[in-house]
DOBA-411639 format. One record per residue (C-alpha): residue number from 1; x, y, z. Coordinates in steps of 0.05 Angstrom, whole numbers, padded with zeros to 5 digits. Example, Ala and Ser with C-alpha at 12.3 -4.5 7.8 and 13.67 -1.06 7.14 Angstrom:
! DOBA-411639
     k       xx       yy       zz
     1    00246   -00090    00156
     2    00273   -00021    00143
//
This chain:
! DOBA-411639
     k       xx       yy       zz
     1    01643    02586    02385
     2    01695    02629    02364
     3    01758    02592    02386
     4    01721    02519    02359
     5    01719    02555    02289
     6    01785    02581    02292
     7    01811    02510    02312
     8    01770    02471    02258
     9    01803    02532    02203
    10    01868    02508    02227
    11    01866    02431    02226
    12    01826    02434    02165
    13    01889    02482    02136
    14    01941    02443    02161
    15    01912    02377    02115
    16    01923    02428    02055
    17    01992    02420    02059
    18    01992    02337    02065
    19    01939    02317    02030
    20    01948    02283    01966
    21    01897    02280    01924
    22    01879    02222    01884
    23    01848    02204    01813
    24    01768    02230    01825
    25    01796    02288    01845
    26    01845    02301    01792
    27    01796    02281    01747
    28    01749    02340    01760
    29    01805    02396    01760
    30    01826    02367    01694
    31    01757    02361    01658
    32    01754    02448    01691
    33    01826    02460    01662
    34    01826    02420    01595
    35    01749    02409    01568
    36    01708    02471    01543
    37    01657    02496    01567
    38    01605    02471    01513
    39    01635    02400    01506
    40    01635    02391    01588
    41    01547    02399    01590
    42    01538    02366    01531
    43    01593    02308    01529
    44    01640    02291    01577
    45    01588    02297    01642
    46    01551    02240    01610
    47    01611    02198    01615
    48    01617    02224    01692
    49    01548    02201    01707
    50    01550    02269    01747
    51    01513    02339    01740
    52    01566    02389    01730
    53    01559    02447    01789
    54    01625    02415    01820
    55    01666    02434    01742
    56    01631    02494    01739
    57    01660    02522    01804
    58    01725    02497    01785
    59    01730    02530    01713
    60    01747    02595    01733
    61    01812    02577    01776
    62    01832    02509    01730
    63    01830    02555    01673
    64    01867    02610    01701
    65    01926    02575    01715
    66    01918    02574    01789
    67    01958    02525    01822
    68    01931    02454    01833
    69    01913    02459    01915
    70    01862    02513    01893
    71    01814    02454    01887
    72    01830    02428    01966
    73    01827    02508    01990
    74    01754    02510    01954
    75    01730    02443    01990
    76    01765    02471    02056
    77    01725    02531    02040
    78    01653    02495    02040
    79    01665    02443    02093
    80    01681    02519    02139
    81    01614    02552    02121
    82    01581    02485    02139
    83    01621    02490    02203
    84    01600    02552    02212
    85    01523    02552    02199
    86    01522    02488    02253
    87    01569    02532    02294
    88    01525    02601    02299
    89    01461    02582    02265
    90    01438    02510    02283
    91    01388    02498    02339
    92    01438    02446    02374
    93    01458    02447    02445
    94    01519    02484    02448
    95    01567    02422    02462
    96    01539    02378    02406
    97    01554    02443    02363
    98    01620    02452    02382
    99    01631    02373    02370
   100    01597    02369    02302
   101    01641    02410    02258
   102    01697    02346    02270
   103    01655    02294    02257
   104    01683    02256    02200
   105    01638    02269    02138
   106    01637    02341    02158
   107    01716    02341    02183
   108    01751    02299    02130
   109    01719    02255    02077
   110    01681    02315    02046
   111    01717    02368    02068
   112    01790    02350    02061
   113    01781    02300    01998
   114    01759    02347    01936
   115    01697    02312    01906
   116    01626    02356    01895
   117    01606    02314    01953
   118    01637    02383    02002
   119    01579    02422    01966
   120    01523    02384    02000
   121    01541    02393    02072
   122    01530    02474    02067
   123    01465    02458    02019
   124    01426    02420    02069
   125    01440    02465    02128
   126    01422    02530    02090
   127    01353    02489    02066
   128    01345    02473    02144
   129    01346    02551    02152
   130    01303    02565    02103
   131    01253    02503    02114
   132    01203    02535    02163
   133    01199    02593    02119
   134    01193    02547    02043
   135    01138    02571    02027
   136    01136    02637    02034
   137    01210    02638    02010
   138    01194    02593    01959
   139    01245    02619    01907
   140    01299    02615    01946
   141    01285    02550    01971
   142    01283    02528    01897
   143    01343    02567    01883
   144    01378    02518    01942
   145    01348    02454    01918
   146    01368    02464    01845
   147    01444    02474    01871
   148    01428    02406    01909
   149    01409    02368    01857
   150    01470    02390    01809
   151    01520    02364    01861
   152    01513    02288    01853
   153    01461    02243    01839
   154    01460    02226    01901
   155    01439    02306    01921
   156    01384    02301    01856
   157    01348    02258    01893
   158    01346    02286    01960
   159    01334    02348    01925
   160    01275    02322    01883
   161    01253    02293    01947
   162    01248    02350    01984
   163    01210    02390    01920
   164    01161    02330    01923
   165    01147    02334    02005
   166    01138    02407    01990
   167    01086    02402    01942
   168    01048    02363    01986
   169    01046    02405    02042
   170    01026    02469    01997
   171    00971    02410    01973
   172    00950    02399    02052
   173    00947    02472    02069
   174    00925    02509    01999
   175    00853    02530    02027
   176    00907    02572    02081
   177    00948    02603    02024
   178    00941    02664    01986
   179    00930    02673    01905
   180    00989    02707    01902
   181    01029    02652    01957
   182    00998    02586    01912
   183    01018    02616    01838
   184    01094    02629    01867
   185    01091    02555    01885
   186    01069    02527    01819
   187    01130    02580    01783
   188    01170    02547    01827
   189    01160    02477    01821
   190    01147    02487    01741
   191    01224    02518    01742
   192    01247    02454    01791
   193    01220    02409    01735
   194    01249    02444    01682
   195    01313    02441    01711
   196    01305    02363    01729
   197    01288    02344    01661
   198    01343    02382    01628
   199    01389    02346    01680
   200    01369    02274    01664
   201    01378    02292    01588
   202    01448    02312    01613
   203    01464    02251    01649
   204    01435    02198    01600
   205    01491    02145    01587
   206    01524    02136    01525
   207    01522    02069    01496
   208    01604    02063    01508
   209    01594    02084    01574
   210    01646    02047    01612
   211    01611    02010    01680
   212    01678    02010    01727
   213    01636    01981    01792
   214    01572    01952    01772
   215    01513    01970    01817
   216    01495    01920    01878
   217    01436    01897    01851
   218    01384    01865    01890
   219    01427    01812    01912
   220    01466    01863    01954
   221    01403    01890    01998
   222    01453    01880    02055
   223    01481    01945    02020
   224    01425    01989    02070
   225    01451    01968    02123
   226    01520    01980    02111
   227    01499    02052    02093
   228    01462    02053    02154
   229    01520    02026    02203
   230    01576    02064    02163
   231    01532    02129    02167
   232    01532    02128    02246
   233    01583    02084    02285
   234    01616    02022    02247
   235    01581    01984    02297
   236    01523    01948    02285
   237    01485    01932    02342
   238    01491    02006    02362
   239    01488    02037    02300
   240    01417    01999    02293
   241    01398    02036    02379
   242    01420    02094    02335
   243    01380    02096    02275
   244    01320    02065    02320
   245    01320    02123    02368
   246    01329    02179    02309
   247    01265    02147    02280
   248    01232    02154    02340
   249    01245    02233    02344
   250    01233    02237    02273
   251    01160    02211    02285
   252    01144    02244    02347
   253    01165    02316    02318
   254    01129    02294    02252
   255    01191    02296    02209
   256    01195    02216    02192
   257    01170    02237    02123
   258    01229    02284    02113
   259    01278    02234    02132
   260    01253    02169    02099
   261    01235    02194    02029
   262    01306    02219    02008
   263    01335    02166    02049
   264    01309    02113    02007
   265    01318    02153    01950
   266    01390    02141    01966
   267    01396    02084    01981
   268    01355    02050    01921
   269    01414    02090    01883
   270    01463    02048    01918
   271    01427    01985    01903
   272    01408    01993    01834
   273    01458    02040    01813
   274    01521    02052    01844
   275    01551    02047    01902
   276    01619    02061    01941
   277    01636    02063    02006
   278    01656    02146    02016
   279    01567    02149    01988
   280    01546    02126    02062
   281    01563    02192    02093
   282    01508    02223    02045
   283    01455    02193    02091
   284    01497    02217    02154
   285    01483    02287    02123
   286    01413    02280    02108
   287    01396    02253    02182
   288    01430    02313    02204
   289    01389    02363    02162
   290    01324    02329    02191
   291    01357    02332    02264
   292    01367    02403    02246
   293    01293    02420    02219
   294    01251    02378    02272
   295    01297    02407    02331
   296    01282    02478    02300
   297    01213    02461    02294
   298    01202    02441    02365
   299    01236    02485    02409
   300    01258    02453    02483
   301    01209    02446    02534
   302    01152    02439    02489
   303    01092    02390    02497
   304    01123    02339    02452
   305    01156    02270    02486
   306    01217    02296    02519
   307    01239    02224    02525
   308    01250    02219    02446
   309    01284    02286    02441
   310    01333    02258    02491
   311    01334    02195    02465
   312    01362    02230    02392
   313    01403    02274    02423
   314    01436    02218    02463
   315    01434    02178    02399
   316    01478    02244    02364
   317    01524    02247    02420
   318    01548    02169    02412
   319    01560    02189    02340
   320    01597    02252    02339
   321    01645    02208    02393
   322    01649    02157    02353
   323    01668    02185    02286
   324    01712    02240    02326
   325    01761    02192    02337
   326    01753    02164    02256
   327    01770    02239    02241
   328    01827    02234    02285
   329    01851    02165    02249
   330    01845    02199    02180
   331    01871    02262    02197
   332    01933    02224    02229
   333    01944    02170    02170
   334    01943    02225    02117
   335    02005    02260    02150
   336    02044    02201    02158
   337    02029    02164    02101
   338    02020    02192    02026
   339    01946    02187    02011
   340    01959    02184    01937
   341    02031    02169    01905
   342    02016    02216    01848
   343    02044    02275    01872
   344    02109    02237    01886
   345    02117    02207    01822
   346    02102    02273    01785
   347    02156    02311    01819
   348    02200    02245    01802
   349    02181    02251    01729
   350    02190    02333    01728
   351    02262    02320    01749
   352    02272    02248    01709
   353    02224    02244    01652
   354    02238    02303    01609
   355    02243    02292    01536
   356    02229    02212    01552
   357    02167    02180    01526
   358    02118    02158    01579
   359    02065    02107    01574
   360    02005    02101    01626
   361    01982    02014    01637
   362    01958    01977    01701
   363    01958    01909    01714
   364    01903    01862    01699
   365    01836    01872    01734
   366    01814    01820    01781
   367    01744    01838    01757
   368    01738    01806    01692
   369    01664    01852    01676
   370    01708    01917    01682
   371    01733    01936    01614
   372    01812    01940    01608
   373    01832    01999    01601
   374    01797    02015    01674
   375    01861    01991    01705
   376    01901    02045    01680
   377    01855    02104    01698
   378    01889    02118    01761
   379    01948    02140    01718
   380    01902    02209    01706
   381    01919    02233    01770
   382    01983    02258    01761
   383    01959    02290    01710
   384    01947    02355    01747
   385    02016    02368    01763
   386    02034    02380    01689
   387    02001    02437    01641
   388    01981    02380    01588
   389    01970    02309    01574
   390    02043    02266    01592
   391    02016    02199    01565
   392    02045    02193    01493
   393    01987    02128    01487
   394    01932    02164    01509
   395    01895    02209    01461
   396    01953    02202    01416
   397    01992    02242    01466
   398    01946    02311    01448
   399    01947    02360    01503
   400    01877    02335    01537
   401    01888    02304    01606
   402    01835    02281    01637
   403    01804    02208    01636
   404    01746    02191    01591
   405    01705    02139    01615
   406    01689    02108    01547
   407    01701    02017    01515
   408    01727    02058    01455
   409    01779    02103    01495
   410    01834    02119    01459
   411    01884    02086    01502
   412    01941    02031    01483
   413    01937    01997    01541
   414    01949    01920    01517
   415    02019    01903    01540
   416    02030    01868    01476
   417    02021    01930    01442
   418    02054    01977    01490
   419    02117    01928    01488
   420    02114    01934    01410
   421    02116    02017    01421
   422    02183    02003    01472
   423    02169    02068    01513
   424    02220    02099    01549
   425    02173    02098    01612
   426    02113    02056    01634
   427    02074    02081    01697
   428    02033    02026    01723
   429    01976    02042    01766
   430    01965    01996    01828
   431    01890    01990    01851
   432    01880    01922    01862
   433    01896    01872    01919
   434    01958    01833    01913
   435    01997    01866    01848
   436    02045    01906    01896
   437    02102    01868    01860
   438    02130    01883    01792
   439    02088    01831    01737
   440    02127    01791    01691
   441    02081    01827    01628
   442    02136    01874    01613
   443    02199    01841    01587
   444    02260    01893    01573
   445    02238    01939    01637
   446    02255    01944    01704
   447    02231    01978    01767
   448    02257    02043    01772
   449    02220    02070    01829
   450    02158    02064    01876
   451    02117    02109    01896
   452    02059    02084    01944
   453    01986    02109    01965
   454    01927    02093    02000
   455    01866    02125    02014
   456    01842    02132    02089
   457    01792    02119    02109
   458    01766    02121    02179
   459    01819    02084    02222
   460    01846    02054    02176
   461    01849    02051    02084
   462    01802    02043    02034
   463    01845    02018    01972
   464    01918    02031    01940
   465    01929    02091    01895
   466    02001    02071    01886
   467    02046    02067    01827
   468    02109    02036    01794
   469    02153    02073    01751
   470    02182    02019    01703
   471    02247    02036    01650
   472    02268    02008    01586
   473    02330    01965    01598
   474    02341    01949    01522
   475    02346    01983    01464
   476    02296    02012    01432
//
């Protein structure tokens, strides 16, 4: 296993020095670098709709002046020690271990692209360790679950999931358990719920919360089974062989609980909530950690059905090909292709834009419930590449960088109004379909340079991150 770890250290390495990373990225160094400490927990998080683990890890570096792919070498960092717990600690057979470690939600989408979504991969597999043994350890299974649920919401609720299931089974077994055993239990859950509540006060929205992609709603149920197919193979008709046969090993080893709590956890997020299409992978995780646990739990050649242990394992196998070769596609398109265009167009303005003012706008969103100034928050991601704020019309051009996700931003983005201000330089931000071409909003300018982006995804891209660099042709 030595050689498969040395190769997944280098390919993972070797994206450091291509990848591009775009605006939720950026946005997370930049709320590390710029925000302090106090006004991150009690402010800004609540306009993230995120707990703040992911910022908190980041401080230290942001602040310290470290350079910028510090945040891709810490997500490289996590996505190897998940590699390497499924590598030298996970009860797999020893070719779907070496496989694993490229699959690609554990390869590339949260291990190459910097989001707190690379924190949950390592989570889950150390709670799989430590899930025969929760309730003895029952502190440090706490300890895990609390770092789980301040990764995302997505990782609250597989976290508070997992707290639940385990206060049921100390329930169905107390009459077996020590004094001493049942009051560590009750300091543990009391500190899991302490910790919960003090998150959701966190997280509650502000009234000028800004809603870029409303949730699904129940309209959308069809959402599941995207997560479902885009969790496994893409496929339908065998992702749904897939999740059928995974149910069936998660019932016979008496782990269907453990799988179908968090997962609908999830996935009620997604329709009520919020939803996007990098989330699915969550649940690709999660049926991985109870793959993990029920395997550990029954050991080969025991009296349980052998036919659904093969069945799963089979099941595992078509997946780990499958999204293998999506690694391969993303791993390919991000060094041929920029993944984001901000890193070009900040080295074009480091050499071009000095002493010039620069505005940040976007064209007009096709989405007519997504407030305006939404459009122009892709602009934030070059943001990174400079030591303070370079948009003279956002926040009055004071040093603070990152994006606020706030109706009452303090942002000109109107063109009326930027066209009144006559900037030297407008960077517009291209996210949505069909506004690849210069827009007639901006009299007096021209297109001074292009700097394209997309994010992969799979085989193929997900949506632009590209930008035009537009200059004043009259006088101001």
């Amino acid at each position: 296993m030595h050689g498969v770890l040395a190769a997944y250290v280098g390919l993972v390495g070797v994206m450091l020095f291509f990848h591009e990373p775009w605006r939720d990225e950026a946005q997370a160094w930049l709320l590390a670098r710029d925000a302090s400490l106090w006004s991150l927990l009690t402010e800004y998080l609540r306009y993230e709709g995120s707990p703040g683990l992911w910022h908190l890890i980041l401080i230290l570096p942001a602040k310290a002046g470290m350079p910028y792919v510090t945040l891709n070498v810490i997500t490289a960092a996590a996505g190897i020690f998940a590699a390497y717990l499924i590598l030298y600690h996970s009860p797999f057979p020893p070719v779907l271990k070496a496989i694993l470690p490229f699959t690609y939600y554990l390869f590339y989408q949260y291990v190459v692209v910097a989001r707190s979504y690379a924190l949950i991969a390592p989570l889950l597999f150390l709670l799989a360790l430590v899930w025969p043994k929760k309730t003895t350890r029952v502190y440090l299974f706490t300890f895990l679950l609390v770092l789980l649920a301040n990764t995302s919401p997505h990782g609250a609720l597989i976290a508070g999931s997992l707290m639940a299931l385990h206060v049921l089974d100390v329930v169905r077994s107390r009459a077996q358990l020590g004094r001493q055993i049942l009051r560590r239990q009750f300091v543990a859950v009391g500190a899991f719920g302490v910790v919960t509540a003090l998150l959701v006060l966190q997280l509650l929205p502000p009234s000028d919360r800004t809603d870029s992609f409303p949730a699904p709603g129940l309209s959308s149920l069809r959402t599941v089974a995207t997560i479902a197919n885009g969790a496994t193979t893409g496929f339908e008709p065998v992702s749904i062989l897939v999740f059928l046969a995974l149910i069936w090993w998660f019932w016979r080893s008496r782990t269907l609980s453990l799988f179908i709590v968090p997962a609908s956890a999830v996935a009620a997020l997604s329709v009520f909530g919020y939803h996007r299409a990098y989330h699915v992978g969550i649940s690709a995780l999660l049926a991985l950690f109870v793959l993990w646990v029920s395997l550990a739990r029954i050991p080969r050649g025991t009296a349980v059905d052998l036919r659904a242990r093969r069945l799963a394992l089979l099941a595992l196998v078509v997946v780990c090909a499958v999204q293998t070769f999506w690694s391969a596609g993303s791993f390919r398109y991000d060094l041929r292709h920029p993944y984001s265009g901000s890193e070009a167009l900040a080295a074009f303005l480091g050499a071009h834009g000095d002493g010039k003012t620069i505005y940040a706008a976007s064209f007009p969103s096709e989405d007519s419930d997504v407030h305006g100034s939404v459009g122009a928050a892709p602009a934030s991601a070059v943001q990174p590449y400079f030591d303070r704020n370079i948009y003279a019309n956002y926040n009055h051009g004071r040093p603070q960088s990152f994006w606020k996700w706030s109706t009452g931003i303090d942002l000109i983005y109107e063109p009326r109004r930027i066209l009144n201000a006559q900037p030297d330089l407008i960077v517009l931000s291209v996210v949505w379909r069909g506004s690849e071409r210069q827009p007639r909003l901006y009299p007096g300018y021209r297109v001074l340079a292009r700097f394209p982006g997309k994010l992969a995804w799979k085989t193929g891209t997900l949506e632009r991150e590209s930008y035009i660099l537009l200059e004043r042709t009259t006088p101001s």
